[in-house]
Biopython code that builds the backbone (N, CA, C, O; Angstrom):
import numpy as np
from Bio.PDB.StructureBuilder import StructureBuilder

atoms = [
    (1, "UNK", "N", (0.822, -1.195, 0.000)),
    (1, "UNK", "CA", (0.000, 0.000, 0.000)),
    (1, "UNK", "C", (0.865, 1.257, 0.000)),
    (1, "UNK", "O", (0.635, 2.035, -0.925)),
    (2, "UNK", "N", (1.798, 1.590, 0.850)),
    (2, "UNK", "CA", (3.025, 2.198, 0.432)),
    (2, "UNK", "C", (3.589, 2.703, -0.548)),
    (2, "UNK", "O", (3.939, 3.863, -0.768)),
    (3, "UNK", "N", (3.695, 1.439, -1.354)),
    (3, "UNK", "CA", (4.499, 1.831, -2.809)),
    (3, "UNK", "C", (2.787, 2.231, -3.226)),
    (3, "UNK", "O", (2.692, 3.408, -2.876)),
    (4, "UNK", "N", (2.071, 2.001, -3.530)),
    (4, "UNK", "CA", (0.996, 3.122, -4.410)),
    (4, "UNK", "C", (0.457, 4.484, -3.794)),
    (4, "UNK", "O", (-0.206, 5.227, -4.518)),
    (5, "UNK", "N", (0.732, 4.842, -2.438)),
    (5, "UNK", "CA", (0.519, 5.754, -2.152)),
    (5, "UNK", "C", (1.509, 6.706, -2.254)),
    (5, "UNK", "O", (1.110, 7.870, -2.263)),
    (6, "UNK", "N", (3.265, 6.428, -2.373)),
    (6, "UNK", "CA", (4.450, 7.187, -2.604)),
    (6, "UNK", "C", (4.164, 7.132, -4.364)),
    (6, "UNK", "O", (4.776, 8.014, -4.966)),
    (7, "UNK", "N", (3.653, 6.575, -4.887)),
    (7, "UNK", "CA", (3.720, 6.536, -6.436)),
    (7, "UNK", "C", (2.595, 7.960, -6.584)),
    (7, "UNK", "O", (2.805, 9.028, -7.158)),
    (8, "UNK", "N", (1.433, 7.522, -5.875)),
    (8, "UNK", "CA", (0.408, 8.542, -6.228)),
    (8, "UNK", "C", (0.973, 10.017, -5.680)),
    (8, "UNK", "O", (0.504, 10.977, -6.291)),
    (9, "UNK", "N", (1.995, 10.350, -4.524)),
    (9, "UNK", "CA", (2.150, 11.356, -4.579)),
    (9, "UNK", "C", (3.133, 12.360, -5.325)),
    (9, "UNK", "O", (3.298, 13.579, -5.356)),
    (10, "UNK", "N", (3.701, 11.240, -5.906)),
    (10, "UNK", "CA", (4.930, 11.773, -6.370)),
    (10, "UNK", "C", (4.070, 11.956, -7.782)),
    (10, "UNK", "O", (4.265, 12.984, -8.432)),
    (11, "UNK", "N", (3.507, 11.371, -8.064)),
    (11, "UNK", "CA", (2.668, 11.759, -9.354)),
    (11, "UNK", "C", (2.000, 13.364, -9.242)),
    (11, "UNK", "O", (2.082, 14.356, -9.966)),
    (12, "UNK", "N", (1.293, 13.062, -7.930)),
    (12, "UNK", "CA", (-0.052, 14.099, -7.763)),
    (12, "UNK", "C", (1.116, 15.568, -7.993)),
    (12, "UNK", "O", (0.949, 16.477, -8.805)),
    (13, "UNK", "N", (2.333, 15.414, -6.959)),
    (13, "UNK", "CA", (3.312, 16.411, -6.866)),
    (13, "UNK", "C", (3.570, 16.976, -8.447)),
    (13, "UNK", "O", (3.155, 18.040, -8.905)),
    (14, "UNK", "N", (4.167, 16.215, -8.960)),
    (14, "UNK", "CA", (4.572, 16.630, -10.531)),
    (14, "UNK", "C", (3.485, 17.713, -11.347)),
    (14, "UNK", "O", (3.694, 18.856, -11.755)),
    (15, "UNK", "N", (1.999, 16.693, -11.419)),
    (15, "UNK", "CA", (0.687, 17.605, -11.850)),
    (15, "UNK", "C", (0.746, 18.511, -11.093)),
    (15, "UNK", "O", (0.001, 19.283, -11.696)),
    (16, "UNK", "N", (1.124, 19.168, -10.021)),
    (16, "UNK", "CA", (0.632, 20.519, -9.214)),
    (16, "UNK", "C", (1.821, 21.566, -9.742)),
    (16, "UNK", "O", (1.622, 22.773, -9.606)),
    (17, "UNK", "N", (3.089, 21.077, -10.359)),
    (17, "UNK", "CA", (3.908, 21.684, -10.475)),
    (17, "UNK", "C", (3.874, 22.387, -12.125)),
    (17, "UNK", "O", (4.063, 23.562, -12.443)),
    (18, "UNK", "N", (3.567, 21.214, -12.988)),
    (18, "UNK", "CA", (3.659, 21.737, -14.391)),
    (18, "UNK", "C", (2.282, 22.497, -14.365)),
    (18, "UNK", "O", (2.080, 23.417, -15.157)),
    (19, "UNK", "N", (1.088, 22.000, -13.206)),
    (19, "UNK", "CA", (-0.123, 22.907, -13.617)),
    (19, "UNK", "C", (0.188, 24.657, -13.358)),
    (19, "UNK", "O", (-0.355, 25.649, -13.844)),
    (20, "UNK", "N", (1.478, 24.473, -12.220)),
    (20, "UNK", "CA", (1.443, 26.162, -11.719)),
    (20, "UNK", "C", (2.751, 26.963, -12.954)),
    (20, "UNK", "O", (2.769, 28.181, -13.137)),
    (21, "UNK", "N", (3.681, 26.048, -13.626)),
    (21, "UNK", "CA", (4.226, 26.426, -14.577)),
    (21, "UNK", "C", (3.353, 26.917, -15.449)),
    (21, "UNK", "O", (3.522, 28.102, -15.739)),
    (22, "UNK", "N", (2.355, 26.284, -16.016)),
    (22, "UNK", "CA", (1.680, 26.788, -16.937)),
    (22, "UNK", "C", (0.701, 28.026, -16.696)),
    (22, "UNK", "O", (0.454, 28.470, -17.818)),
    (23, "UNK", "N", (0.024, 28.790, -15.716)),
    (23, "UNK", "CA", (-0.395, 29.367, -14.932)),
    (23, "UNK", "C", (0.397, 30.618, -15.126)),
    (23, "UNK", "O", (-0.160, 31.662, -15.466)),
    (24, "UNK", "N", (1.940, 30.522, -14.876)),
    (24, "UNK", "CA", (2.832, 31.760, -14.589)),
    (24, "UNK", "C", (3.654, 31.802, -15.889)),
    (24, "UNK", "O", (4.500, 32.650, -16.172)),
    (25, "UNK", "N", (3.393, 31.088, -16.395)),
    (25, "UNK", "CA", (5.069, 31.316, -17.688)),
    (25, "UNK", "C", (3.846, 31.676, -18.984)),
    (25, "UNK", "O", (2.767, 31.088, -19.058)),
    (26, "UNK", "N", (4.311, 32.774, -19.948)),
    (26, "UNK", "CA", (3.573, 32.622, -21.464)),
    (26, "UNK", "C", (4.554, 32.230, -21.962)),
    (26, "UNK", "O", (5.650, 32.664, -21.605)),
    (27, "UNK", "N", (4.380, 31.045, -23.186)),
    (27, "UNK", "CA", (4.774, 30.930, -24.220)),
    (27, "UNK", "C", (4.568, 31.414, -25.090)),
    (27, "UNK", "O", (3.410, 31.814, -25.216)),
    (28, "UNK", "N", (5.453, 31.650, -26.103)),
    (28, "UNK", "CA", (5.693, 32.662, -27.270)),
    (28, "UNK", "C", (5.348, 31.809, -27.815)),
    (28, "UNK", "O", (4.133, 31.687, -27.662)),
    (29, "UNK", "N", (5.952, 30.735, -28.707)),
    (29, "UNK", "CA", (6.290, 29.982, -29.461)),
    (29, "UNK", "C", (5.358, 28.757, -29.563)),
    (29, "UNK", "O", (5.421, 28.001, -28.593)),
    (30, "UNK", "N", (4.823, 28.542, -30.183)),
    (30, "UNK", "CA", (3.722, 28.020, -30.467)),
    (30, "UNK", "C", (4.194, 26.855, -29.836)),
    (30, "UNK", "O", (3.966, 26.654, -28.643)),
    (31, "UNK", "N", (4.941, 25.938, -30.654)),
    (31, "UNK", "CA", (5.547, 24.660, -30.789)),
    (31, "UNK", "C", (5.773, 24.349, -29.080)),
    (31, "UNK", "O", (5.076, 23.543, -28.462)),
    (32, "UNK", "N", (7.044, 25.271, -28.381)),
    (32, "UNK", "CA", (6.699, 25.112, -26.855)),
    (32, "UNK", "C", (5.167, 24.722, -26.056)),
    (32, "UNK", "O", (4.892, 23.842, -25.240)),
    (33, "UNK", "N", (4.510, 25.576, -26.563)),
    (33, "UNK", "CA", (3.114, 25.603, -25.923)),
    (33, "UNK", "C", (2.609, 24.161, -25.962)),
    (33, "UNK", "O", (2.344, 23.511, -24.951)),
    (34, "UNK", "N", (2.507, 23.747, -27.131)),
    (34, "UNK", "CA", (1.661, 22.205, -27.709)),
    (34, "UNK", "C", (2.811, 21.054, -26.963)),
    (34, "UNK", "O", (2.288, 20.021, -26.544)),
    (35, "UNK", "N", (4.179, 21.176, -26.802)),
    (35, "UNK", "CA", (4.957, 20.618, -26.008)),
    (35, "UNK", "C", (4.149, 19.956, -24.582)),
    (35, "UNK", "O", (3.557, 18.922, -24.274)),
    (36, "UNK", "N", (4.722, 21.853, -23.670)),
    (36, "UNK", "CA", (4.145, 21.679, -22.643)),
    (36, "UNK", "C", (2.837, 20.851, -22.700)),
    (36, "UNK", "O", (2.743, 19.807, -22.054)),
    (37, "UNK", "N", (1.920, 21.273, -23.402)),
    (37, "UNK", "CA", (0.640, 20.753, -23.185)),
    (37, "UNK", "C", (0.180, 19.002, -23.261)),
    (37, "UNK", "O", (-0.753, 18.333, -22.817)),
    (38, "UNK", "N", (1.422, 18.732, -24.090)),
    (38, "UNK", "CA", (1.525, 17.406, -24.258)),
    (38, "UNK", "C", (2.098, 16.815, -22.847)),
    (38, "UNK", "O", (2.130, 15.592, -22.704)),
    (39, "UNK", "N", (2.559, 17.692, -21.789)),
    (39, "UNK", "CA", (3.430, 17.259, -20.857)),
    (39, "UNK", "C", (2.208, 17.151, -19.878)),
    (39, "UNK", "O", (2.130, 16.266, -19.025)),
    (40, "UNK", "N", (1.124, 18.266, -20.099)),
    (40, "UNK", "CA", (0.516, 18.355, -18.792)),
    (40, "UNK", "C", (-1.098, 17.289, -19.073)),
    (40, "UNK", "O", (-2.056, 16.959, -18.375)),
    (41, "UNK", "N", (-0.607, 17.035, -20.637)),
    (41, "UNK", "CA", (-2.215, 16.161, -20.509)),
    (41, "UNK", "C", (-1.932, 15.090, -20.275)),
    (41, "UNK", "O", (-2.811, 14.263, -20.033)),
    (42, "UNK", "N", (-0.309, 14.692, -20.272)),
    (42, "UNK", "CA", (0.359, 13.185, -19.206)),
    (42, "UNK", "C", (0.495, 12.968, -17.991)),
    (42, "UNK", "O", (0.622, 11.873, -17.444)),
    (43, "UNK", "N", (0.471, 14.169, -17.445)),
    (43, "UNK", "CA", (0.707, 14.488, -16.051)),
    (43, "UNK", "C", (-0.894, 14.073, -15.501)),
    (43, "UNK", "O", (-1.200, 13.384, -14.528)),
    (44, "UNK", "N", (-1.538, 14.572, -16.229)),
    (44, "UNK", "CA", (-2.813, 14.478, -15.645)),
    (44, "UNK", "C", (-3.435, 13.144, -15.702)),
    (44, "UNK", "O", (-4.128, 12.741, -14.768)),
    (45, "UNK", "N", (-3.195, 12.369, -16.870)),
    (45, "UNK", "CA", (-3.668, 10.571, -17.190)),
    (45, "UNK", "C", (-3.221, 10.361, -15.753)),
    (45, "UNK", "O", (-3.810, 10.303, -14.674)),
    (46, "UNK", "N", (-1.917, 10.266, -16.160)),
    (46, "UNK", "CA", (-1.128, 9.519, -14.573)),
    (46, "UNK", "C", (-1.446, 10.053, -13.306)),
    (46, "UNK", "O", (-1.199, 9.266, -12.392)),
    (47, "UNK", "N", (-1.957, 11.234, -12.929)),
    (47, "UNK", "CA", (-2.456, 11.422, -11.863)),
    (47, "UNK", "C", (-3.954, 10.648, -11.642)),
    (47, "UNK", "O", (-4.286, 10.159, -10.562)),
    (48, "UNK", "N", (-4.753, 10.631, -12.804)),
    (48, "UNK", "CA", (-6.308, 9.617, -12.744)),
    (48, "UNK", "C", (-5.429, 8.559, -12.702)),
    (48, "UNK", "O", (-5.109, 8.461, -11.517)),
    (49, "UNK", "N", (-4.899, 7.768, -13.302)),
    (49, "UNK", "CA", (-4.875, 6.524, -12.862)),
    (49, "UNK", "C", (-3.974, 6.096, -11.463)),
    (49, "UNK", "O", (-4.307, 5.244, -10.640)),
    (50, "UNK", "N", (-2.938, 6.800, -11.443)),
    (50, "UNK", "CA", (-2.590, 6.572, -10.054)),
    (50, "UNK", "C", (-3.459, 6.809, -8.906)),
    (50, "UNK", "O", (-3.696, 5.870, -8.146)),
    (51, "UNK", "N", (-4.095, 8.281, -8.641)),
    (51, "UNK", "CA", (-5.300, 8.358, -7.854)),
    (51, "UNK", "C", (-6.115, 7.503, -7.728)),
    (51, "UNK", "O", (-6.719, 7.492, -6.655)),
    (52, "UNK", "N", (-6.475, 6.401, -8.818)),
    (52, "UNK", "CA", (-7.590, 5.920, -9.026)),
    (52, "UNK", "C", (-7.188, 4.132, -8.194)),
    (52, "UNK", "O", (-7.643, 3.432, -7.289)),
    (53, "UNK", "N", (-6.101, 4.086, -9.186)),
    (53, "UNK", "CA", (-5.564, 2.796, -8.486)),
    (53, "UNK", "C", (-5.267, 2.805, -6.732)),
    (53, "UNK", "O", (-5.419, 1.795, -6.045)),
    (54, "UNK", "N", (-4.912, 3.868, -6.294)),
    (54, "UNK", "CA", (-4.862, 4.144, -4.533)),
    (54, "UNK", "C", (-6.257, 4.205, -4.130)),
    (54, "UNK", "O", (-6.368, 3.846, -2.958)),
    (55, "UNK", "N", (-7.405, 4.540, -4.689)),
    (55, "UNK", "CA", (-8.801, 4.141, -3.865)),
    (55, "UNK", "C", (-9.072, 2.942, -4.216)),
    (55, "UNK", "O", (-9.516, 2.164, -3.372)),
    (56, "UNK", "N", (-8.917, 2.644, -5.190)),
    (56, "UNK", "CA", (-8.959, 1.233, -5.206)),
    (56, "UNK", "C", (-8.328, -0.086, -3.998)),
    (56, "UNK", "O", (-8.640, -1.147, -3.458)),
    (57, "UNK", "N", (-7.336, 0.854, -4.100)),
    (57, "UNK", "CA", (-6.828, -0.258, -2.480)),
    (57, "UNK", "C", (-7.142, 0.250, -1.366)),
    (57, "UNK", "O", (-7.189, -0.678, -0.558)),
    (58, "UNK", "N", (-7.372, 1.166, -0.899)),
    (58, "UNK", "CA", (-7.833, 1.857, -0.023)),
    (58, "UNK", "C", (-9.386, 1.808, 0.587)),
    (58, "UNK", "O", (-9.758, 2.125, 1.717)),
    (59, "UNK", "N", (-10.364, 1.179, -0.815)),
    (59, "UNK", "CA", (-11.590, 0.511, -0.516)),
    (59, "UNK", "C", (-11.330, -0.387, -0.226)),
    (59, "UNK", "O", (-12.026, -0.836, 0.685)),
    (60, "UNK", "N", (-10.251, -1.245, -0.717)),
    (60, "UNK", "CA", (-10.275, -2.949, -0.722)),
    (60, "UNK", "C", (-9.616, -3.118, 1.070)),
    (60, "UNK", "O", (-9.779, -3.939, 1.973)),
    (61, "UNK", "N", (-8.968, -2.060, 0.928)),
    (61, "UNK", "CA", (-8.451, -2.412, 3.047)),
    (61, "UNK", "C", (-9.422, -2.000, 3.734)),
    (61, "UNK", "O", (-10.012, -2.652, 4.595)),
    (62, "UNK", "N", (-9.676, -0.761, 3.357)),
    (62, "UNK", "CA", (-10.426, -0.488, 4.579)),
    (62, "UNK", "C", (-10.958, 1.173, 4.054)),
    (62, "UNK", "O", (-10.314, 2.218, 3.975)),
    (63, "UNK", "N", (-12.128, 0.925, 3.812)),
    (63, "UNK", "CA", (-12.670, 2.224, 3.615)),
    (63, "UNK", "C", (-13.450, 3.240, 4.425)),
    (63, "UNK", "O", (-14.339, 3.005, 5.243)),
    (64, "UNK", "N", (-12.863, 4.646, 3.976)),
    (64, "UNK", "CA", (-12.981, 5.447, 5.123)),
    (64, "UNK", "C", (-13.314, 6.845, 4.451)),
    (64, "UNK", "O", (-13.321, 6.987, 3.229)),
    (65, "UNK", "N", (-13.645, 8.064, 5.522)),
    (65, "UNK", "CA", (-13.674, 8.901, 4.498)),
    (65, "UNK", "C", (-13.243, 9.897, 3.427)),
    (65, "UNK", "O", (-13.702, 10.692, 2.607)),
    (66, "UNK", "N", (-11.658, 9.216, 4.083)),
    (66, "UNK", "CA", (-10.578, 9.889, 2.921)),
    (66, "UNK", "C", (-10.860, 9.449, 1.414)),
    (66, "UNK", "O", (-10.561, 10.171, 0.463)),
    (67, "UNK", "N", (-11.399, 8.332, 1.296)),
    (67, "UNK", "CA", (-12.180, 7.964, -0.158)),
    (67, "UNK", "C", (-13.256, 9.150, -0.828)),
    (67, "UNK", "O", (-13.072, 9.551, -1.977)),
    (68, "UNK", "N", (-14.179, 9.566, -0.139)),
    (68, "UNK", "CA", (-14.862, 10.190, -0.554)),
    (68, "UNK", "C", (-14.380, 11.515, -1.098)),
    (68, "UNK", "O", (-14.767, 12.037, -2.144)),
    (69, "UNK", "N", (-13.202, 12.139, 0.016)),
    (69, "UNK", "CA", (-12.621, 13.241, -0.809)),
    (69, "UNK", "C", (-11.837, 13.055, -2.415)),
    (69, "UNK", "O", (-11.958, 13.791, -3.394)),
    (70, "UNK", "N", (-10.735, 11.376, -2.214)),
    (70, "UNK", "CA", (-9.974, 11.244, -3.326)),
    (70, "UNK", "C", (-11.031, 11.050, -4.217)),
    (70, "UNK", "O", (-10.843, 11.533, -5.333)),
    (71, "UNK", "N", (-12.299, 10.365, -3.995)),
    (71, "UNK", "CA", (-13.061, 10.481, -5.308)),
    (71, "UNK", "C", (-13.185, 11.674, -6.101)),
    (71, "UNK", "O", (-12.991, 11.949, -7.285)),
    (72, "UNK", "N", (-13.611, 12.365, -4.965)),
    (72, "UNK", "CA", (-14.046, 13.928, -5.752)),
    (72, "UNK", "C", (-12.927, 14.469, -6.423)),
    (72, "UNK", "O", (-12.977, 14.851, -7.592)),
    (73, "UNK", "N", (-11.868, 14.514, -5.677)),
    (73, "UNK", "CA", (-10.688, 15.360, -6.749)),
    (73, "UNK", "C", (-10.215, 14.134, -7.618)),
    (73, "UNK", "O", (-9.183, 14.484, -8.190)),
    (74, "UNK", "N", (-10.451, 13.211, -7.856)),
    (74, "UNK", "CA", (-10.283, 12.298, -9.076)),
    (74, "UNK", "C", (-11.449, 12.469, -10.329)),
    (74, "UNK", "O", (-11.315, 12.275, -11.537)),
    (75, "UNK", "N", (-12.503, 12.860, -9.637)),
    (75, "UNK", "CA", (-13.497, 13.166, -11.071)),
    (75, "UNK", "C", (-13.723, 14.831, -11.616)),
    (75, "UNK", "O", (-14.389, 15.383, -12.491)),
    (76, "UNK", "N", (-12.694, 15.282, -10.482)),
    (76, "UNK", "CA", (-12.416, 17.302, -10.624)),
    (76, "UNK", "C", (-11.876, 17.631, -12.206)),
    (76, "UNK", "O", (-12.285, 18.643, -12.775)),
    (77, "UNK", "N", (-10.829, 16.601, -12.940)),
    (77, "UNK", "CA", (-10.358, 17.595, -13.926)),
    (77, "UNK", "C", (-11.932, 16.671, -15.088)),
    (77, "UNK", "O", (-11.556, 16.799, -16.253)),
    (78, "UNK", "N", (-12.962, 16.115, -15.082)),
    (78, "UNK", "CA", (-13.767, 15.999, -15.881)),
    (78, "UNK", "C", (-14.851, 16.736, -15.402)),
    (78, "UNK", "O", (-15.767, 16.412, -16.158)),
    (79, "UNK", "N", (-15.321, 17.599, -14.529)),
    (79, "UNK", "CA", (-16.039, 18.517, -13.768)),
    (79, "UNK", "C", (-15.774, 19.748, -14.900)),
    (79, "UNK", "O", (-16.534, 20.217, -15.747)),
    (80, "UNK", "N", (-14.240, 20.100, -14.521)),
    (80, "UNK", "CA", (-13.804, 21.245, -14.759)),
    (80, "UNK", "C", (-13.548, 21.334, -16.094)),
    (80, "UNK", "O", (-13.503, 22.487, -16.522)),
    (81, "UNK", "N", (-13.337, 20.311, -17.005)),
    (81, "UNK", "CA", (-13.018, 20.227, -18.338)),
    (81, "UNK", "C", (-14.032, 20.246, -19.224)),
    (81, "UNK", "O", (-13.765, 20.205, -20.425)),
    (82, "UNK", "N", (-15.426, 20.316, -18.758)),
    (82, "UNK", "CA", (-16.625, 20.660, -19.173)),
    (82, "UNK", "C", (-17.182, 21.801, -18.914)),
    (82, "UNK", "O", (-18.181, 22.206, -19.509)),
    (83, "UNK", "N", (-16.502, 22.511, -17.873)),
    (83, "UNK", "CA", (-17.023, 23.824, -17.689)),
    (83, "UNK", "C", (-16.065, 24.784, -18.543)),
    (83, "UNK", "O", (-16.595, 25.483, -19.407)),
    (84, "UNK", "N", (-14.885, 24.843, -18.375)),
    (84, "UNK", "CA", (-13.963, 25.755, -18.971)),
    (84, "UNK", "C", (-14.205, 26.308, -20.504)),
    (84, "UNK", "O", (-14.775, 25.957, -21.537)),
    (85, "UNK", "N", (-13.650, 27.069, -20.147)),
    (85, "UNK", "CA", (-13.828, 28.167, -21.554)),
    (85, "UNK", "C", (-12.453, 28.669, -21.857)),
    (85, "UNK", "O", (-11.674, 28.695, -20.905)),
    (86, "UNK", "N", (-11.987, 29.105, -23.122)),
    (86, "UNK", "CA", (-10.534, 29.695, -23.422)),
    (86, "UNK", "C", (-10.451, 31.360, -22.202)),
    (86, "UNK", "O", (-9.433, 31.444, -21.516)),
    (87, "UNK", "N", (-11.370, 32.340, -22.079)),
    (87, "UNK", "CA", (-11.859, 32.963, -21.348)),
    (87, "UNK", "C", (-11.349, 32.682, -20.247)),
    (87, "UNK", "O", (-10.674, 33.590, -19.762)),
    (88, "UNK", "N", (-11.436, 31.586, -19.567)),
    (88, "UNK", "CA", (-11.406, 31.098, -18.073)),
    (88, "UNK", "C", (-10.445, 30.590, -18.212)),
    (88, "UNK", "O", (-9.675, 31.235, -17.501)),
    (89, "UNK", "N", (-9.964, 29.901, -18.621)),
    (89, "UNK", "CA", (-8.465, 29.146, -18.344)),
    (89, "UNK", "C", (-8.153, 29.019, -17.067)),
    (89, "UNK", "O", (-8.095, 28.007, -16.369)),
    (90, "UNK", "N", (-7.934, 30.261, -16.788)),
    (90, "UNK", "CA", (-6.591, 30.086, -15.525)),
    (90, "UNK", "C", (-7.608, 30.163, -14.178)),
    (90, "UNK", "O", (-7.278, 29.796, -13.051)),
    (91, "UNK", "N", (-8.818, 30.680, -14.526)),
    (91, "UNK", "CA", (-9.713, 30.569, -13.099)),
    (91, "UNK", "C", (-10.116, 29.343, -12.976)),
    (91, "UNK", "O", (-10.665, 29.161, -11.889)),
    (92, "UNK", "N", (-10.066, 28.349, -13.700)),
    (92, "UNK", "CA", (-10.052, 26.789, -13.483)),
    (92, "UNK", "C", (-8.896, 26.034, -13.330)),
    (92, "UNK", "O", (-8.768, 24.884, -12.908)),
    (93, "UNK", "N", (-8.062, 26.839, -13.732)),
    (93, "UNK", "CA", (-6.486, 25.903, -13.445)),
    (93, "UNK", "C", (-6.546, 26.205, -12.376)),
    (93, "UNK", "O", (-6.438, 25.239, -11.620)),
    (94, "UNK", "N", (-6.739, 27.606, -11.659)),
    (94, "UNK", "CA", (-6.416, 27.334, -10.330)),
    (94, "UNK", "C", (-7.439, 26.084, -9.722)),
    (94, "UNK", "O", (-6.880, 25.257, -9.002)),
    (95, "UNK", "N", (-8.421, 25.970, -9.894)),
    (95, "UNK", "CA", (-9.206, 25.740, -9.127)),
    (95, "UNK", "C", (-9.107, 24.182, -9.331)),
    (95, "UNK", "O", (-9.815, 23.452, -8.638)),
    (96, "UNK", "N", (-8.272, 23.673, -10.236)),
    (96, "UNK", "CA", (-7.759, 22.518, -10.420)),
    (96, "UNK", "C", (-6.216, 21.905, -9.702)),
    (96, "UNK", "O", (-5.755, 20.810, -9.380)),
    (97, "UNK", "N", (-5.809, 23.248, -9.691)),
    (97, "UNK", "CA", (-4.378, 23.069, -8.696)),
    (97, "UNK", "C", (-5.102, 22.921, -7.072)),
    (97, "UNK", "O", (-4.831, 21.896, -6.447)),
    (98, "UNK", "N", (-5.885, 23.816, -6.518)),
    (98, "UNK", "CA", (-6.319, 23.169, -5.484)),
    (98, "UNK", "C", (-7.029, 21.570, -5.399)),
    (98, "UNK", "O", (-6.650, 20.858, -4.470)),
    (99, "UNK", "N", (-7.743, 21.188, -6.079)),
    (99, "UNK", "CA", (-8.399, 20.032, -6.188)),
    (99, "UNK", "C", (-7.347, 19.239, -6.279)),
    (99, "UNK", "O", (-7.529, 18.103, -5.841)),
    (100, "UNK", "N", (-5.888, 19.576, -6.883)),
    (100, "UNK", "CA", (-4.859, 18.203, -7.055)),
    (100, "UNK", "C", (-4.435, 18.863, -5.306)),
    (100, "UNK", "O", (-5.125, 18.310, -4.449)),
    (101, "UNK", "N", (-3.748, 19.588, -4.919)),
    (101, "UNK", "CA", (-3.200, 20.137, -3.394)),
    (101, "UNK", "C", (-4.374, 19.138, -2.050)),
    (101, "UNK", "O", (-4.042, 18.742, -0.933)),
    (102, "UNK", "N", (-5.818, 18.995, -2.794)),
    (102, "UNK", "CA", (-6.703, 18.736, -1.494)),
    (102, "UNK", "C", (-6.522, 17.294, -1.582)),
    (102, "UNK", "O", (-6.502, 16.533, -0.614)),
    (103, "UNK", "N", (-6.352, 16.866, -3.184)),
    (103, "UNK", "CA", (-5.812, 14.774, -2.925)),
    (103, "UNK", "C", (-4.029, 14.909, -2.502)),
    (103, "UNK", "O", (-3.286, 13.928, -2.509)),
    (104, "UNK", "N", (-3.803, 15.607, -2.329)),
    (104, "UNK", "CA", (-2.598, 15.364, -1.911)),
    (104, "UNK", "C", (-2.070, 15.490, -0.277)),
    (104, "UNK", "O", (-1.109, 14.969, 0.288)),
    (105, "UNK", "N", (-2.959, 16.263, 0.137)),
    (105, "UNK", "CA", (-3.459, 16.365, 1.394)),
    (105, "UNK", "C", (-3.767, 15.095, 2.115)),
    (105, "UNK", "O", (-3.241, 14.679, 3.146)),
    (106, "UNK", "N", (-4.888, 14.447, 1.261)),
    (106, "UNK", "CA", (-5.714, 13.149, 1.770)),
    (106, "UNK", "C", (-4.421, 12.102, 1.761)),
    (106, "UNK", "O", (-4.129, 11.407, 2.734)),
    (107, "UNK", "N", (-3.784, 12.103, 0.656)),
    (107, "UNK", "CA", (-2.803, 11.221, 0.589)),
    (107, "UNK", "C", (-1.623, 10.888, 1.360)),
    (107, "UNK", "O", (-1.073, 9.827, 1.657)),
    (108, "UNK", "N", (-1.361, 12.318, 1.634)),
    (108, "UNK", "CA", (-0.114, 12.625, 2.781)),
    (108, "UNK", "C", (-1.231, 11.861, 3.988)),
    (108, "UNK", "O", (-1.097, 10.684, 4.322)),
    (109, "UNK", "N", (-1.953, 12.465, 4.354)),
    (109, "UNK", "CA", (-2.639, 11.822, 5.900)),
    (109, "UNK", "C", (-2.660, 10.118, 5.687)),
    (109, "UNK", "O", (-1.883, 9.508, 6.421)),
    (110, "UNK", "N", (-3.529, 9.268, 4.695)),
    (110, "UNK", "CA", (-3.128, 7.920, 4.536)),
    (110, "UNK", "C", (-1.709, 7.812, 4.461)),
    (110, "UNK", "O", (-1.466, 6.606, 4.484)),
    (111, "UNK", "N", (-0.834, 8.349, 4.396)),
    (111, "UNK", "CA", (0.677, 7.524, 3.566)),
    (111, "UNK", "C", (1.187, 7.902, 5.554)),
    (111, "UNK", "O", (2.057, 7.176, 6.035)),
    (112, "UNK", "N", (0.678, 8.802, 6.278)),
    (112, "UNK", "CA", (1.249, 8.736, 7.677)),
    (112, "UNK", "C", (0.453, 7.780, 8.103)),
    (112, "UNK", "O", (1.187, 6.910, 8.572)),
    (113, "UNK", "N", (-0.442, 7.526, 8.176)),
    (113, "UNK", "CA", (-1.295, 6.518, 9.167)),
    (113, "UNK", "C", (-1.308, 5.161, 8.492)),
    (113, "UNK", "O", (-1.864, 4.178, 8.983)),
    (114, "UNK", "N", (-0.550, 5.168, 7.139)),
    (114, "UNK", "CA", (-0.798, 3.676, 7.278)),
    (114, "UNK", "C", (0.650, 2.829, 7.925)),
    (114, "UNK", "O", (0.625, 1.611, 8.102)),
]
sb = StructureBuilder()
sb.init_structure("model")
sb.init_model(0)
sb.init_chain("A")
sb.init_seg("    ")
for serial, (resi, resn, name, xyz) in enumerate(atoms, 1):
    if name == "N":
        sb.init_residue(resn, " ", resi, " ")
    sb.init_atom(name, np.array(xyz, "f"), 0.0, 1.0, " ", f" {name:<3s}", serial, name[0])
structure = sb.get_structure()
């Protein structure tokens, strides 16, 4: 349980980092941009499936209500990816950098108590 909860954070960590790069840096250059973006729509798979695979064991031991939060910020970037607009961008990135910060939260508390 360990190794998927150090996997999921080190994942969740990475997504919070390229999400706040992208947030603060403009790219000029087109080609950079579609880069990055290729970086952060990987960042994000691997954060659903790692997230996803840690409730998964986390129901199967022993479920509690740290599940209910990782659910929610596991179904946050398809919430938010239906609401967003080019307009909004960044008032949903943030609001997606918190939603990855609040499973990472949950995660840190399981990865001490287990």
């Amino acid at each position: 349980m360990r190794i998927v909860l150090s996997s999921a954070i080190i994942v969740n960590l990475i997504a919070i980092i390229l999400l706040l790069v992208g947030v603060f840096c403009n790219f000029k250059n087109p080609k950079n941009k579609a880069i990055f973006g290729y970086f952060v729509a990987g960042s994000i798979i691997m954060y659903i499936i790692t997230l996803s695979i840690a409730l998964l064991c986390e129901l199967m031991i022993m479920p509690n209500y740290y599940c209910i939060g990782i659910f929610l910020c596991l179904i946050s970037p398809f919430i938010i990816g239906k609401l967003v607009k080019y307009k909004t961008l960044k008032k949903y990135t943030f609001i997606q950098i918190i939603c990855f910060s609040i499973s990472l939260t949950a995660l840190l508390i399981n990865y001490i108590t287990c």
